[in-house]
C-alpha positions in Angstrom: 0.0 0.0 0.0 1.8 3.0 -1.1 1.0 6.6 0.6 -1.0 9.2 -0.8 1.6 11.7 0.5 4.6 10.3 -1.8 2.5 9.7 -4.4 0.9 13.9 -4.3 4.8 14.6 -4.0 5.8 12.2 -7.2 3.3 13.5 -9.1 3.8 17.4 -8.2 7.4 16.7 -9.6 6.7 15.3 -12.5 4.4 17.8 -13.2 6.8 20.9 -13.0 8.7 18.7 -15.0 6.8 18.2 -17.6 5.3 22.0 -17.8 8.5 23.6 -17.6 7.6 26.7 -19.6 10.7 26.6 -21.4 12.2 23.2 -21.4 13.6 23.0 -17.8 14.9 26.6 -16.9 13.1 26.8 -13.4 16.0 25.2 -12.4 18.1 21.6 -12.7 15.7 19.8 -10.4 13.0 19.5 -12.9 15.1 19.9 -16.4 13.7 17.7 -19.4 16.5 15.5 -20.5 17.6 15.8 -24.1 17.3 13.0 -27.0 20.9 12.4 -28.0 20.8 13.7 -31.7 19.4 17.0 -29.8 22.4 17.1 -27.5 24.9 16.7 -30.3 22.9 19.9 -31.8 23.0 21.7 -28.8 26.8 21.5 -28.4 27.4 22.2 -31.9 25.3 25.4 -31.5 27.2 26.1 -28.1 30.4 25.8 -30.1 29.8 28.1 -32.8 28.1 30.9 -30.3 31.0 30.7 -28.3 33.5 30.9 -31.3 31.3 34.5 -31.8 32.1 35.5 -28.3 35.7 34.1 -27.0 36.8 34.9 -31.1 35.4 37.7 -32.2 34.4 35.7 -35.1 31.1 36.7 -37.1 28.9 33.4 -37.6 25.7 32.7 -39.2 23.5 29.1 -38.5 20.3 27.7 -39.0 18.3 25.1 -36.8 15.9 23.0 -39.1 13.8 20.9 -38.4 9.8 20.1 -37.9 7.7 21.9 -35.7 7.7 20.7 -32.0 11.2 19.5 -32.3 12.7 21.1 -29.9 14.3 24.3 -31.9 13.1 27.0 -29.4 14.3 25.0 -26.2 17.8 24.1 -27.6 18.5 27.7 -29.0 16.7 28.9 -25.0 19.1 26.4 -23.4 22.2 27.4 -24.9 21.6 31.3 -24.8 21.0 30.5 -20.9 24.2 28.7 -20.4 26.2 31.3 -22.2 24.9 33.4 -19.8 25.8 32.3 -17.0 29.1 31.4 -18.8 29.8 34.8 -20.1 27.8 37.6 -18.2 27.6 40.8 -19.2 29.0 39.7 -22.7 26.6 38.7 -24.3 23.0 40.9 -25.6 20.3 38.8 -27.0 18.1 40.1 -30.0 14.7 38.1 -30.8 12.7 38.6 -33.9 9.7 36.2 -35.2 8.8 36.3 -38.8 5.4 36.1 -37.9 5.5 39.4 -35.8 7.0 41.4 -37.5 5.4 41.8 -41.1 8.2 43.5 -42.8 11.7 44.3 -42.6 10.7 48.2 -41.7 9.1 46.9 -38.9 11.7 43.9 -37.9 14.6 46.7 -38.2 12.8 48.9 -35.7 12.1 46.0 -33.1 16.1 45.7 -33.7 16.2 49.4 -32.4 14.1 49.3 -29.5 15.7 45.8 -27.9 19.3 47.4 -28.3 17.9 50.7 -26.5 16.5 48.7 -23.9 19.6 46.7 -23.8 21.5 50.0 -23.1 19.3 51.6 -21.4 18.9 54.4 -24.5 15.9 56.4 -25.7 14.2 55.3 -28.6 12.5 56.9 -31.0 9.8 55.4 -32.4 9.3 57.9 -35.2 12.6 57.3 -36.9 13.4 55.8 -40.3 14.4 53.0 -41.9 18.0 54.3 -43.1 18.2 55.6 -39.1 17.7 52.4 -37.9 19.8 50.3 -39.9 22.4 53.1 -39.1 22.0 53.0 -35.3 21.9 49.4 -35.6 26.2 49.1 -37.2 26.8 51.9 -35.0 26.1 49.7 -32.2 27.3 46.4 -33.5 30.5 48.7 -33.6 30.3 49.8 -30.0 29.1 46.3 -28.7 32.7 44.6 -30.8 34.7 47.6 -29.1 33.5 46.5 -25.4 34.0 42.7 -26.0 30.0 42.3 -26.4 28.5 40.1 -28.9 24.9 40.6 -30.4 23.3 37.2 -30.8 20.6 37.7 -33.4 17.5 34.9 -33.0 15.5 34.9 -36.2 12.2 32.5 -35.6 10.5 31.5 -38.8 13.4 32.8 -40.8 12.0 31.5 -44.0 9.2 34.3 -43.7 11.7 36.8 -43.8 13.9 35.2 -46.5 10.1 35.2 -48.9 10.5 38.7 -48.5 10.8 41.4 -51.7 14.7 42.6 -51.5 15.3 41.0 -48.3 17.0 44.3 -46.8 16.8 43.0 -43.9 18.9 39.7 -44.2 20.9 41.1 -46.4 22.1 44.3 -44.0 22.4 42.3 -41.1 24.7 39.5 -42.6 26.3 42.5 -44.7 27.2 44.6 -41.2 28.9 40.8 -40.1 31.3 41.2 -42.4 33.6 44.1 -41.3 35.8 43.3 -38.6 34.5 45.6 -36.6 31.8 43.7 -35.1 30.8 40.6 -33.2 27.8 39.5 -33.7 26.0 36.0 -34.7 22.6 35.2 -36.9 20.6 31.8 -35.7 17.7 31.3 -37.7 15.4 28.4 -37.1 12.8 27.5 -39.4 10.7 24.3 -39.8 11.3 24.2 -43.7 14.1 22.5 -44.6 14.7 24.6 -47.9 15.3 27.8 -46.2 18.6 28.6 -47.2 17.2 28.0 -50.7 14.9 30.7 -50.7 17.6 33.5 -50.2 19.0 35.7 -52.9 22.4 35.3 -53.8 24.0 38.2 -52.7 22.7 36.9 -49.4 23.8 33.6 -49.6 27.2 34.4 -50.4 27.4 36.3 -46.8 25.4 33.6 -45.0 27.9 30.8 -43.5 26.1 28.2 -44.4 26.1 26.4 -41.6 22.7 24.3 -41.2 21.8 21.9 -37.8 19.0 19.0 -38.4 16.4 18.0 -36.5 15.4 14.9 -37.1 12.0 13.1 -35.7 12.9 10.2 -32.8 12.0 6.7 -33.6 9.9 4.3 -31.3 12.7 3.1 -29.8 14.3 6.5 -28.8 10.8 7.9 -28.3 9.9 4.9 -25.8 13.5 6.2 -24.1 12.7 9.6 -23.5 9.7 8.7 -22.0 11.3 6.5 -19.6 13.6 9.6 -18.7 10.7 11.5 -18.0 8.4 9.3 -16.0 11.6 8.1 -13.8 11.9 9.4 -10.2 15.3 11.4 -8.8 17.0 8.3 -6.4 18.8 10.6 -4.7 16.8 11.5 -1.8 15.3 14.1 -2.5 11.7 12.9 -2.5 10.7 11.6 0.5 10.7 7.8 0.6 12.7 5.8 -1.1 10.8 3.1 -1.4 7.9 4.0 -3.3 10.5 6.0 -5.9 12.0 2.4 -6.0 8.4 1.3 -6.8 7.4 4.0 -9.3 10.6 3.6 -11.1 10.1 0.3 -11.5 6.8 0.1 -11.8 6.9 2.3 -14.6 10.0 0.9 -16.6 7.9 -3.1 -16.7 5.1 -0.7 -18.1 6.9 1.1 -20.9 9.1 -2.0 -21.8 6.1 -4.1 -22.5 2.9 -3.0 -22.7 2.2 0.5 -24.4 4.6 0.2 -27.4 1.6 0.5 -29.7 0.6 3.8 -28.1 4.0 5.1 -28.5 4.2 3.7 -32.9 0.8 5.6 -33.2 1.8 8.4 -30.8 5.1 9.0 -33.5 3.3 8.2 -36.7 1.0 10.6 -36.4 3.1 13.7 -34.9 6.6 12.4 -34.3 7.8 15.9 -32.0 9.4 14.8 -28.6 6.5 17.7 -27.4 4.1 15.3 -28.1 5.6 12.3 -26.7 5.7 14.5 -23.5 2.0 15.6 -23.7 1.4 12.1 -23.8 3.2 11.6 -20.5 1.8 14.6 -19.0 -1.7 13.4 -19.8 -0.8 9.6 -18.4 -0.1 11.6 -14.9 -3.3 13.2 -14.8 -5.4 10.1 -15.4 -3.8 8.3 -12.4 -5.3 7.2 -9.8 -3.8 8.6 -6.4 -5.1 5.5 -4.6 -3.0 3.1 -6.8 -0.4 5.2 -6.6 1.2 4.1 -9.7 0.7 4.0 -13.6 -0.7 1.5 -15.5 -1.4 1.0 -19.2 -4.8 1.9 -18.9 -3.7 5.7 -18.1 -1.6 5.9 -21.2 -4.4 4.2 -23.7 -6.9 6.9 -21.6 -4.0 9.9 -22.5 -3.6 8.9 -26.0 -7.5 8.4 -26.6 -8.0 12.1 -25.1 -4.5 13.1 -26.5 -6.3 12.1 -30.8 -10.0 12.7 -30.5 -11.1 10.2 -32.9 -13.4 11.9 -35.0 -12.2 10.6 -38.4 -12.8 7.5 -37.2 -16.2 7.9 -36.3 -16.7 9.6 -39.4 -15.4 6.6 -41.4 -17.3 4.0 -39.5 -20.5 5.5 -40.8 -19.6 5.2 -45.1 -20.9 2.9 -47.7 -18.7 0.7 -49.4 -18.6 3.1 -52.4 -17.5 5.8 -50.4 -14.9 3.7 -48.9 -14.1 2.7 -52.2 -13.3 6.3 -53.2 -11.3 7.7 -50.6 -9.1 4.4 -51.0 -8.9 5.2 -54.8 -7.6 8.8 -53.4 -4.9 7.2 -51.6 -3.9 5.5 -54.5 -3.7 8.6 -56.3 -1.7 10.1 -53.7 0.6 7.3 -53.8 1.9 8.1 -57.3 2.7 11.9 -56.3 -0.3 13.0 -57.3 -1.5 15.6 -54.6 -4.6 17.3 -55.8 -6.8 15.4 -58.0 -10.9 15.9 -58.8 -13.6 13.6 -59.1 -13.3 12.9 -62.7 -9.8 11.3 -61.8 -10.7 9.2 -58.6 -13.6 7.7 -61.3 -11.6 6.7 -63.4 -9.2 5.3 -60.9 -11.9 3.1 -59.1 -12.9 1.9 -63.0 -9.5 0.8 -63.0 -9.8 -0.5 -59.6 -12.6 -2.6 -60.7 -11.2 -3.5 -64.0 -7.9 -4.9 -62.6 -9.7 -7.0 -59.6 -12.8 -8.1 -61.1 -15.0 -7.3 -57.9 -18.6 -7.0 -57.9 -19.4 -3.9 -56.8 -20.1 -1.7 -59.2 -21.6 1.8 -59.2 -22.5 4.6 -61.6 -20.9 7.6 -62.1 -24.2 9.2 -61.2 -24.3 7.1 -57.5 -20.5 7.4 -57.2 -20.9 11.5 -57.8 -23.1 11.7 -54.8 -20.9 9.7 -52.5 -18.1 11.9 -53.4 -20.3 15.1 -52.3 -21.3 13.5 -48.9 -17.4 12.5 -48.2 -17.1 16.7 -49.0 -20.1 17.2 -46.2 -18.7 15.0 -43.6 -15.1 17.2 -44.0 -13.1 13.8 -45.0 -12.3 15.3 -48.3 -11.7 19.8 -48.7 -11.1 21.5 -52.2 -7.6 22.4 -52.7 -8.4 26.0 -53.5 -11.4 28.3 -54.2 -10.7 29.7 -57.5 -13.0 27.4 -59.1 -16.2 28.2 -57.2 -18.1 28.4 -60.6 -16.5 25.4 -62.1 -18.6 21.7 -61.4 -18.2 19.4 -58.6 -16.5 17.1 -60.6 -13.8 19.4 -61.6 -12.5 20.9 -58.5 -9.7 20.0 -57.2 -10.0 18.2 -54.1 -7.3 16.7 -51.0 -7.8 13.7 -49.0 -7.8 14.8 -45.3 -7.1 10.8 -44.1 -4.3 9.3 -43.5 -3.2 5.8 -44.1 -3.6 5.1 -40.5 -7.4 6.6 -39.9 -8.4 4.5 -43.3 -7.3 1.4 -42.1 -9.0 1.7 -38.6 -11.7 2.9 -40.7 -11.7 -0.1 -42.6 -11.7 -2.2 -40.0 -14.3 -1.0 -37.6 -16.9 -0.1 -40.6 -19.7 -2.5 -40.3 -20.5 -2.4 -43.9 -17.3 -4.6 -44.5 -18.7 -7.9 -44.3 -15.7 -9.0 -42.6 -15.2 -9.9 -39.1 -12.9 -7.6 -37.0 -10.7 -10.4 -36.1 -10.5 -11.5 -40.0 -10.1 -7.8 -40.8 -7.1 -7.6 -38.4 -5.3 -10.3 -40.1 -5.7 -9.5 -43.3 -4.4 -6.0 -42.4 -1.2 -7.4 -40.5 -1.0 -10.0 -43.6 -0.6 -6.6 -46.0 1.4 -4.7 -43.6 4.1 -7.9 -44.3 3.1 -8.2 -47.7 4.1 -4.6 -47.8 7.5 -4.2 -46.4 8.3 -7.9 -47.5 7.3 -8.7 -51.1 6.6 -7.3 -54.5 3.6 -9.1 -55.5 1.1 -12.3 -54.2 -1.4 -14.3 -55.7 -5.3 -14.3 -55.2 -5.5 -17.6 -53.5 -2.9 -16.5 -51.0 -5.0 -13.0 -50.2 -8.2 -13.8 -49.7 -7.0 -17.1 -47.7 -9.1 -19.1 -49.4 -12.6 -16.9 -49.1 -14.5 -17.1 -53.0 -17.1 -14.8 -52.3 -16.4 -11.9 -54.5 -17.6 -9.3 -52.0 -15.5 -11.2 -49.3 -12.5 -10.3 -51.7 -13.6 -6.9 -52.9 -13.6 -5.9 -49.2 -9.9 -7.7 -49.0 -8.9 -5.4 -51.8 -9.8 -2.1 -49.9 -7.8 -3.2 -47.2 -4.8 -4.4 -48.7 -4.7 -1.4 -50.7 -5.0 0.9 -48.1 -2.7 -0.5 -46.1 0.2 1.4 -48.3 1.0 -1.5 -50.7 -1.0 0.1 -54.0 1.7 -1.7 -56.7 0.8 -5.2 -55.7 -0.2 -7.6 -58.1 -3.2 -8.8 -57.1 
């Protein structure tokens, strides 16, 4: 029997843990451990700032990587440490593409941070030419006092789509003199970014990029563990039960949510999700157990993806079904907008090539394409074509190979049981990564009734595996 005290105090830490604002700066106590790829960025990034402010050396870098991947906290974490390591030497400058619009606007922001820095009046009625001058002038007096300007340029692609971009191409242009110390880290979640800049920019950019890539199960599954374990150094009341909840939790994680944490990563692979996740698990425990289980993480995940597309499948006809798989098909062979004309004549050659019996009319098959529109499972790509017919707007599939699958198998049209659904779907999910083709017989697994096998059809061909010959 564990006691509610230790357990309120467990839980109170992993909660300041988890909803550090920014990653773990309230102090070491609760800081969120890093995955090791983002370490290795992280000391890279340390390496280079530091090069700006031991060296004098201008620098220029760019984190890249998805959203939620932990760009923000890794730039926050290092800027905090150089702090501490260097105080008084280093003056931090933040702009966010988003923010501000235009480079009028960004240079001005520039202004006011740098008179707030230096405790100088700004003038908020000055111009762009007085800015950009002010802002060498005091990159010159910053180099002269052994102070570097760290420049942090959030969704730098925005300000690289820019007409001109004056105001890339006067900040990296200032870098080049000798006369100052300053460094440029932009983060952006496309990875292209460099691409968009001009080339009188990209010759005085460094060209220094830092990935980030998304964690797989296995190093997902790990920083969870990280997360969820207790300190054992004392520091929470009884050892005991942290020996319990540390254990507790690792026989959990190693065998029994590994599902949870595949879907968790398929469908939004940012370590800030995995740790919603967690953070969700917490709340759904219960304080008289004391300890997690796995019904608290399939209770966090279930909250964590709302499964409305699911219900939504669960209610189509077979035609419908029929049509949204012929859109994944379509998507399959780098096709990304498509209209109805096109996914009717892909399900003709669906038909065509499997010899099923269901067969609709274009008439029937029109209307089940406008309630898939009603029910939000399909959009139209754009809305220049409001005039133009139904059948030849371009549309996008809002379903992922995942949701259709689940779809597939919970739909109680399919006259397949959910057990005999299951294996079929694990039988094309080997097929899949395995081999290039199978035969009829070994598909259906024996079953002759041609609805039996147009139902096999959907699944195996939603499943990813589109190429097979069937």
């Amino acid at each position: 029997m564990v006691c509610e005290e230790d357990v309120e105090e467990a839980l109170s830490f992993l909660r300041r843990r988890l909803c550090a604002a920014s990653w773990g700066q309230g102090g070491n106590d609760v800081a969120l451990p890093l995955l090791p790829d983002v370490e290795k960025i992280c000391r890279d990034l340390e390496a280079c700032l530091i090069g700006t402010i031991e060296n004098g050396s201008n620098n220029s870098v760019l984190l890249l990587g998805p959203r939620g991947c932990g760009k923000t906290m890794v730039t926050d974490r290092v800027l905090a440490q150089l702090q501490l390591t260097f105080p008084e030497r280093v003056s931090v400058v933040r702009l966010h593409g988003l923010l501000h619009a235009d480079d009028r606007c960004a240079l001005k922001a520039i202004s006011e941070q740098l008179c707030m820095e230096h405790h100088l009046v700004f003038s908020k009625t000055a111009a762009f030419d007085d800015n950009l001058h002010f802002l060498i002038t005091m990159l010159k007096e910053s180099a002269l006092s052994h102070k570097s300007v760290i420049f942090i340029l959030e969704e730098f692609d925005l300000f690289a789509q820019r007409p001109k971009q004056r105001l890339l191409y006067n900040l990296l242009d200032a870098m080049q003199s000798t006369l100052t110390q300053a460094a440029v880290v932009g983060l952006s979640c496309r990875l292209d970014a460099d691409e968009l800049l001009e080339k009188r920019v990209r010759s005085r950019f460094s060209n220094r990029k830092l990935l980030f890539l998304p964690p797989s199960a296995e190093v997902a599954c790990r920083l969870l563990h990280d997360v969820l374990m207790l300190p054992t150094d004392g520091s929470l009341g009884d050892s005991t039960f942290v020996t319990l909840w540390n254990e507790n939790t690792t026989k959990v994680l190693e065998a029994s949510i590994q599902d949870i944490i595949c879907h968790t990563i398929s469908l939004d692979p940012s370590p800030h999700r995995i740790l919603d996740l967690a953070l969700r698990a917490i709340c759904n425990l219960d304080q008289g157990k004391g300890l997690l289980t796995v019904a608290d993480f399939k209770a966090a995940n279930a909250s964590l993806y709302p499964q409305f597309k699911r219900e939504a499948l669960q209610g189509l006809s077979v035609l419908e079904l029929y049509l949204l798989v012929c859109m994944k098909r379509l998507e399959s062979k780098e096709q990304e907008t498509y209209n109805f004309t096109i996914v009717f004549e892909e399900y003709q050659h669906l038909q065509e090539t499997h010899k099923t019996s269901d067969h609709y009319s274009r008439e029937i098959a029109l209307r089940a394409f406008e309630h898939l529109l009603e029910r939000e499972l399909v959009v139209y790509a754009d809305f220049r074509g409001r005039s133009d017919a139904i059948e030849f707007r371009p549309v996008q599939l809002l379903v992922d190979n995942l949701e259709l699958q689940e779809g597939l198998n919970i739909n109680p049209v399919c006259p397949v049981c959910p057990p005999l659904c299951h294996c079929i779907c694990s039988f094309c999910n080997f097929m899949h990564k395995n081999v290039m083709a199978c035969d009829k017989s070994t598909l259906t697994f024996g079953l002759r009734h041609t609805t039996f096998y147009s139902i096999t059809v959907l699944v195996f061909v939603a499943s990813g595996y589109p190429s097979a010959v069937v």
